[in-house]
DSSP file (Angstrom, degrees, kcal/mol; ACC not computed):
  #  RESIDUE AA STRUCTURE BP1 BP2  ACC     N-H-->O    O-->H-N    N-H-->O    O-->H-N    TCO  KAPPA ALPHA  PHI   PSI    X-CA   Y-CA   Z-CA
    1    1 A X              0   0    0      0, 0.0     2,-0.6     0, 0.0    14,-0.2   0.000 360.0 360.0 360.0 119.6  -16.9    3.2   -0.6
    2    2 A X  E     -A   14   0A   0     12,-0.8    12,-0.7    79,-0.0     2,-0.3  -0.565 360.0-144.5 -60.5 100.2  -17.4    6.8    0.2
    3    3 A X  E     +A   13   0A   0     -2,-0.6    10,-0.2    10,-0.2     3,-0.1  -0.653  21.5 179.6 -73.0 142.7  -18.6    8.6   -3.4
    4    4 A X  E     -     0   0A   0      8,-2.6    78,-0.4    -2,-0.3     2,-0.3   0.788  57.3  -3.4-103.8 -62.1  -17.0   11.9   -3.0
    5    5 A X  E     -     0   0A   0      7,-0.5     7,-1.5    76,-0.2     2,-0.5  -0.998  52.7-156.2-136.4 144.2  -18.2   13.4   -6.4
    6    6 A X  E     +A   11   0A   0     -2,-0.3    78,-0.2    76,-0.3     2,-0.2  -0.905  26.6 137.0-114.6 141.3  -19.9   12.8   -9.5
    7    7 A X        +     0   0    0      3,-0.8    79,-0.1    -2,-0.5    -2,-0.0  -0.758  65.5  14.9-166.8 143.6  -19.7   14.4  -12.8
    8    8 A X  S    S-     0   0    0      1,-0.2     3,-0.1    -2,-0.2    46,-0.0   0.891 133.0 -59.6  84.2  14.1  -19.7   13.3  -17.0
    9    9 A X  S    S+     0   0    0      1,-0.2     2,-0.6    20,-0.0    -1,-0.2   0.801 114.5 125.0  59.4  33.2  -20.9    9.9  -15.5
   10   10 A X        -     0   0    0     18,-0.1    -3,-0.8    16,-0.0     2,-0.4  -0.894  41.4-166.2-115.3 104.1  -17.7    9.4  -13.2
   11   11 A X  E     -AB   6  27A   0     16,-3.3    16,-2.1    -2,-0.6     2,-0.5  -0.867  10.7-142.4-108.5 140.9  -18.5    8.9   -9.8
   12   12 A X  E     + B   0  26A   0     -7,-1.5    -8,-2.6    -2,-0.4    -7,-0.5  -0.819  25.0 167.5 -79.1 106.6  -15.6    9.2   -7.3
   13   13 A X  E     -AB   3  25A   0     12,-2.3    12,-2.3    -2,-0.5     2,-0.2  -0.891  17.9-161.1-144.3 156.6  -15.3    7.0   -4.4
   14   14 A X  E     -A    2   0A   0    -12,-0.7   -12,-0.8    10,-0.2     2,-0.4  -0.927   1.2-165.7-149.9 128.0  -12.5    6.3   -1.8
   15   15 A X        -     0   0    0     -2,-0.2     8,-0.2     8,-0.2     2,-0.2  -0.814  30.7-125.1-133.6 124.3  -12.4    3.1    0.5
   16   16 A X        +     0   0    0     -2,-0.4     2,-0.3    57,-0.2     6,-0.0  -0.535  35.2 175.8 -61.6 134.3   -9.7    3.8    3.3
   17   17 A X    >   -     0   0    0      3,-0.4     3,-2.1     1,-0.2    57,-0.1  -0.634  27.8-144.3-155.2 122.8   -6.8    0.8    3.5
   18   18 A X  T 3  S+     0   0    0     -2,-0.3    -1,-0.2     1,-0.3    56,-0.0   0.910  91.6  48.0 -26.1 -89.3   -4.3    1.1    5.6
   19   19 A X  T 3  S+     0   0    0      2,-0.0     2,-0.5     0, 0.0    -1,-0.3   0.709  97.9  92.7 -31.8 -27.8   -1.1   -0.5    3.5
   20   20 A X  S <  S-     0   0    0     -3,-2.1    -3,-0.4     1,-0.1     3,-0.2  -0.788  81.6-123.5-107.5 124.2   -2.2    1.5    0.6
   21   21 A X        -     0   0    0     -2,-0.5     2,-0.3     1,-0.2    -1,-0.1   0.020  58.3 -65.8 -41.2 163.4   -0.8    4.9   -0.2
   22   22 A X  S    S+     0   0    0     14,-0.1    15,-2.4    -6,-0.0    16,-0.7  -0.339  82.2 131.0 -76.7 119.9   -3.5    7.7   -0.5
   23   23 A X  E     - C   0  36A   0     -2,-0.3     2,-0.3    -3,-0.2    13,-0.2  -0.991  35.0-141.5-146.3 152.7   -5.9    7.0   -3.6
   24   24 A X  E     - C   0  35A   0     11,-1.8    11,-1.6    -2,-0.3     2,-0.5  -0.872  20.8-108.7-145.6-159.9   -9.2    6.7   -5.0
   25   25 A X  E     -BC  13  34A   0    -12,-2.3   -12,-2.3    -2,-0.3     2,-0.5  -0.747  20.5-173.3-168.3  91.4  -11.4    5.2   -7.1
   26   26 A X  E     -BC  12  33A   0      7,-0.9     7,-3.5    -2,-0.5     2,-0.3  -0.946  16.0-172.2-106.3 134.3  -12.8    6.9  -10.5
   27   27 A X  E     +BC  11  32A   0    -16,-2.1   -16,-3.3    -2,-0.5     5,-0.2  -0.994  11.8 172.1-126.9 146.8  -15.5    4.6  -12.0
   28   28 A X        -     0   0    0      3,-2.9     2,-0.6    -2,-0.3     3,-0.2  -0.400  66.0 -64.9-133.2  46.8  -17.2    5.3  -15.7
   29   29 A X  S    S+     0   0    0      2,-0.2   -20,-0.0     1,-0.2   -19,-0.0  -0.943 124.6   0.9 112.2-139.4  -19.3    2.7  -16.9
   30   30 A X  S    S+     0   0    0     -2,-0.6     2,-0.3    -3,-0.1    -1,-0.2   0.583 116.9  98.7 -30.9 -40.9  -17.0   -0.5  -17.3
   31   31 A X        -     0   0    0     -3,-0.2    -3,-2.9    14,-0.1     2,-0.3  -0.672  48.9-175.4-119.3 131.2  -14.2    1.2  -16.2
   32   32 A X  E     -C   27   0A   0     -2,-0.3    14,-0.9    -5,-0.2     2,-0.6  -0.986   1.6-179.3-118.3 136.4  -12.2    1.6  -13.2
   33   33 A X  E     -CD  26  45A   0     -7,-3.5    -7,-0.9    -2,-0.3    12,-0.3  -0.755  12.6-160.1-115.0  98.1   -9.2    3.9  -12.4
   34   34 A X  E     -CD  25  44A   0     10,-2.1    10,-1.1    -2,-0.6     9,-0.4  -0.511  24.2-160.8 -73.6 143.3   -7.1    4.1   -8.8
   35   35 A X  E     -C   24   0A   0    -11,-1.6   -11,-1.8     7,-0.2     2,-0.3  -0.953  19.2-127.3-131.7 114.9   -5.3    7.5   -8.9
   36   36 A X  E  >> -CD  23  41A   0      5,-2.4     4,-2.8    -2,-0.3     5,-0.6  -0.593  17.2-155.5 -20.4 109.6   -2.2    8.3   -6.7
   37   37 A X  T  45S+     0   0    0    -15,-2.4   -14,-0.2    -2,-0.3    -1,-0.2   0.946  95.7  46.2 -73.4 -47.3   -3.4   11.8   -4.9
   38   38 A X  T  45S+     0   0    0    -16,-0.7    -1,-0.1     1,-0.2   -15,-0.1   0.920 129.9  20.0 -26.1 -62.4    0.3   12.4   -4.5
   39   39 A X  T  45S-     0   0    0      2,-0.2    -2,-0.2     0, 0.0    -1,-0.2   0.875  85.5-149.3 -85.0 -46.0    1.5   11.5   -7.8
   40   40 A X  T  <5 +     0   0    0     -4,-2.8     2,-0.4     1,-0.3    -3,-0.2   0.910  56.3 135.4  29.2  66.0   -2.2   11.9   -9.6
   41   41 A X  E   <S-D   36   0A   0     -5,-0.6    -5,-2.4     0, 0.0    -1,-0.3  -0.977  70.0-108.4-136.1 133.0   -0.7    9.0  -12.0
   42   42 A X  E     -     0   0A   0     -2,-0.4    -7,-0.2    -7,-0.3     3,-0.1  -0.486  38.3-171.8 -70.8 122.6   -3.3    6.1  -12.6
   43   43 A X  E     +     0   0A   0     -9,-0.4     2,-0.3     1,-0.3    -8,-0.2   0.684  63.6   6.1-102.8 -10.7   -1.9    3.3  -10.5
   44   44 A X  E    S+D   34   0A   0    -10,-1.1   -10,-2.1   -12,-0.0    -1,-0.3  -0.876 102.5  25.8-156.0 134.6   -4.0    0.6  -11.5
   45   45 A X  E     -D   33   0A   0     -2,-0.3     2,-0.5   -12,-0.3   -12,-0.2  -0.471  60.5-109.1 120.1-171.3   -7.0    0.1  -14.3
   46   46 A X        +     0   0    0    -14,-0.9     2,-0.3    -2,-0.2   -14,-0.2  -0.762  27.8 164.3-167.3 125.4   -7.9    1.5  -17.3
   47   47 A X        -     0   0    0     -2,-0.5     5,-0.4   -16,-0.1   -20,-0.0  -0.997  47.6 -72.1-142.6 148.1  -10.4    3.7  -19.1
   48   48 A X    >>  -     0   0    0     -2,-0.3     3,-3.5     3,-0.2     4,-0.8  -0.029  51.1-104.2 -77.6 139.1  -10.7    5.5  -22.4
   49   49 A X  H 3> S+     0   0    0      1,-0.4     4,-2.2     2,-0.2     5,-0.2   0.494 118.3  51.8 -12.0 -66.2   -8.7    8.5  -22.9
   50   50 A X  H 34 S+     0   0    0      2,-0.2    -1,-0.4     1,-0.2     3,-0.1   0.845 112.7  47.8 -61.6 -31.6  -11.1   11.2  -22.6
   51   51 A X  H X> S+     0   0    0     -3,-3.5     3,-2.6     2,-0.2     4,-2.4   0.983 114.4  53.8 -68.3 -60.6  -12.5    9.6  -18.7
   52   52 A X  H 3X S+     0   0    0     -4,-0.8     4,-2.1    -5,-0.4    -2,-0.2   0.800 112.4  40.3 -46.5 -39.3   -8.7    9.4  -17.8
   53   53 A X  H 3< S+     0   0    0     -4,-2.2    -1,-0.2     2,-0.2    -2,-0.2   0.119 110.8  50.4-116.9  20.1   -8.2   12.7  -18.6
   54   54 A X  H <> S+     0   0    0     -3,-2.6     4,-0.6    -5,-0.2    -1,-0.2   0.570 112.7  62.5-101.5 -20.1  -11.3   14.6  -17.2
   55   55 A X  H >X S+     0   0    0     -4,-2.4     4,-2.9     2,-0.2     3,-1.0   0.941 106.3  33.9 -23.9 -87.3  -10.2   12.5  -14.2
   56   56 A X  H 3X S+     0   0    0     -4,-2.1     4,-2.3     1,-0.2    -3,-0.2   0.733 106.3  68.6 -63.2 -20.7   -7.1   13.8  -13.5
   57   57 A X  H 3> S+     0   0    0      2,-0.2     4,-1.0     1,-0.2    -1,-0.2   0.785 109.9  41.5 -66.0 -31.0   -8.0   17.3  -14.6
   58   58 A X  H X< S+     0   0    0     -3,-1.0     3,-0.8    -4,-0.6     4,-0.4   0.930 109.4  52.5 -73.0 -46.3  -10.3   17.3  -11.3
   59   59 A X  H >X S+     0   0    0     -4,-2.9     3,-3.0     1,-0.2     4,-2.5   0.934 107.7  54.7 -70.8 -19.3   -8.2   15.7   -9.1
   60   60 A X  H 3< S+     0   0    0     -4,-2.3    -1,-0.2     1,-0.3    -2,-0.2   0.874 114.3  41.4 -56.5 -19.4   -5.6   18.4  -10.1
   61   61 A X  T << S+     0   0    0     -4,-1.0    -1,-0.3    -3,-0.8    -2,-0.2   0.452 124.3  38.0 -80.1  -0.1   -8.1   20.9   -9.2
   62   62 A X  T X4 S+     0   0    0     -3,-3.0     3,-2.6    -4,-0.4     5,-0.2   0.451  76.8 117.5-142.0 -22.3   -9.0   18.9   -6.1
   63   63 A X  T 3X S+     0   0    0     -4,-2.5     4,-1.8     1,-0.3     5,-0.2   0.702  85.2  46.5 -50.8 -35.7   -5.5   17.4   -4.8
   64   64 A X  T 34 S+     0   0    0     -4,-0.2    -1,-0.3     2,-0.2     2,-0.2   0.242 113.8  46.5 -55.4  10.8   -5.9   19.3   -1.8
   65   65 A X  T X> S+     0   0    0     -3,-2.6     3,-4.2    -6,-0.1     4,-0.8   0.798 112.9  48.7-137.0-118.1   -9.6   18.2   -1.2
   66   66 A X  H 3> S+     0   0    0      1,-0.4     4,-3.5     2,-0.3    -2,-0.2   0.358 106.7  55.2 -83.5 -39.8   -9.0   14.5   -1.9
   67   67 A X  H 3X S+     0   0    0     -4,-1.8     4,-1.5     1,-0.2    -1,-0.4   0.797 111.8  47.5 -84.3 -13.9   -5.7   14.4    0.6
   68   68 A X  H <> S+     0   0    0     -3,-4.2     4,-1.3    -5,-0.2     5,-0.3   0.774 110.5  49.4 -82.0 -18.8   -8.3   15.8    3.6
   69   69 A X  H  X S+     0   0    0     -4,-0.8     4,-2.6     2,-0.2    -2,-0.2   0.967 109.4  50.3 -79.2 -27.1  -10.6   13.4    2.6
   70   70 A X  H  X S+     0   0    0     -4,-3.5     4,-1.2     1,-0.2     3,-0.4   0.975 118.8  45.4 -33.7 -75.4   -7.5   10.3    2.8
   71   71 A X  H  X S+     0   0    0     -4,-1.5     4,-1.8     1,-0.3    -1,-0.2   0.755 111.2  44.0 -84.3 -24.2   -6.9   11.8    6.1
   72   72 A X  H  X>S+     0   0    0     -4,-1.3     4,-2.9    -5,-0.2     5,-1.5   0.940 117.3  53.6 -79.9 -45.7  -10.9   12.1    7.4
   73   73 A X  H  <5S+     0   0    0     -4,-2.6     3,-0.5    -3,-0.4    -2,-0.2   0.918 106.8  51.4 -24.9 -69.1  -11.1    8.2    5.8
   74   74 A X  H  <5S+     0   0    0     -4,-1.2    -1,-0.2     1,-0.3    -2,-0.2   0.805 108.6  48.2 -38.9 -58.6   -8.1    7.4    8.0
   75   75 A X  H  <5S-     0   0    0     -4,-1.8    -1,-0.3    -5,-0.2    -2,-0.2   0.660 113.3-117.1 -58.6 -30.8   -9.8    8.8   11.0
   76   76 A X  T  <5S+     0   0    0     -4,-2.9     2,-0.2    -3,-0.5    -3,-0.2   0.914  73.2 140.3  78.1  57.3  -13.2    6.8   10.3
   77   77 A X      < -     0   0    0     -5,-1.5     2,-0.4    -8,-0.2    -1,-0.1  -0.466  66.6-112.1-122.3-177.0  -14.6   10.2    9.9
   78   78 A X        -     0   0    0     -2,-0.2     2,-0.3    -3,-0.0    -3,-0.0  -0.920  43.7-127.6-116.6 126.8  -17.2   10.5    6.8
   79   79 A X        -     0   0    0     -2,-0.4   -10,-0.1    -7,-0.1     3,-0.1  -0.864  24.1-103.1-104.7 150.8  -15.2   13.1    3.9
   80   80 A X        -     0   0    0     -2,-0.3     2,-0.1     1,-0.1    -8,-0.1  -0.137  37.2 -97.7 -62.0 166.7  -16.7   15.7    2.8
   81   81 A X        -     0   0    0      1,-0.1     2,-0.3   -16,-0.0   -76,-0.2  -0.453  37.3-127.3 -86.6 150.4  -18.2   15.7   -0.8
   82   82 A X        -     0   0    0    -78,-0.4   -76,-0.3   -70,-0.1     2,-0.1  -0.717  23.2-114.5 -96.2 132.5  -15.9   17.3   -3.7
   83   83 A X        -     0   0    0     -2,-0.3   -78,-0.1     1,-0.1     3,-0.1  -0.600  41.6-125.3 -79.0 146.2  -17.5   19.9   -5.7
   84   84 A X        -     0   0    0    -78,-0.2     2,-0.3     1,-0.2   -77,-0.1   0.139  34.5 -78.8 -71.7-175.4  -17.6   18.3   -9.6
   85   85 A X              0   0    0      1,-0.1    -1,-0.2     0, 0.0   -77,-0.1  -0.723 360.0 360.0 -85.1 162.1  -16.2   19.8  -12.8
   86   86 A X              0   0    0     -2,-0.3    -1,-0.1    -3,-0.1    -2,-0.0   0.747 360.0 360.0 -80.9 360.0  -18.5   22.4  -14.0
């Protein structure tokens, strides 16, 4: 899995798979979340409130970032790293 960014202890990684709409991979500890980059709605996993919702507050800041990195993933390209929250 390609870490894209870390910050707050949440490192950000995204594993290409064909079948699967464009997502990635927030992990905190214990906890994992897959995020729709489209939607940025947690499609599968679960972590406590405050991780969920420093989460999505990047990828809104990032949804254009995270859908060139789907698409360099897709290519079998290496994506570039995402600047964190400050």
């Amino acid at each position: 899995m390609a870490v894209l960014s870390r910050f707050y202890g949440v490192v950000v990684g995204m594993l290409f798979v064909p079948l699967l709409d464009a997502h990635f991979h927030a992990i905190c500890g214990e906890h994992e979340l897959i995020v729709s980059i489209q939607s940025l709605a947690v499609i599968q996993g679960d972590a406590p409130d405050n991780v969920r919702r420093i989460v999505l507050e990047w990828a809104s800041r990032h949804q254009s970032d995270l859908m060139i990195a789907w698409r360099r993933c897709a290519a079998r390209l290496c994506p570039q790293a995402i600047p964190p929250l400050p």
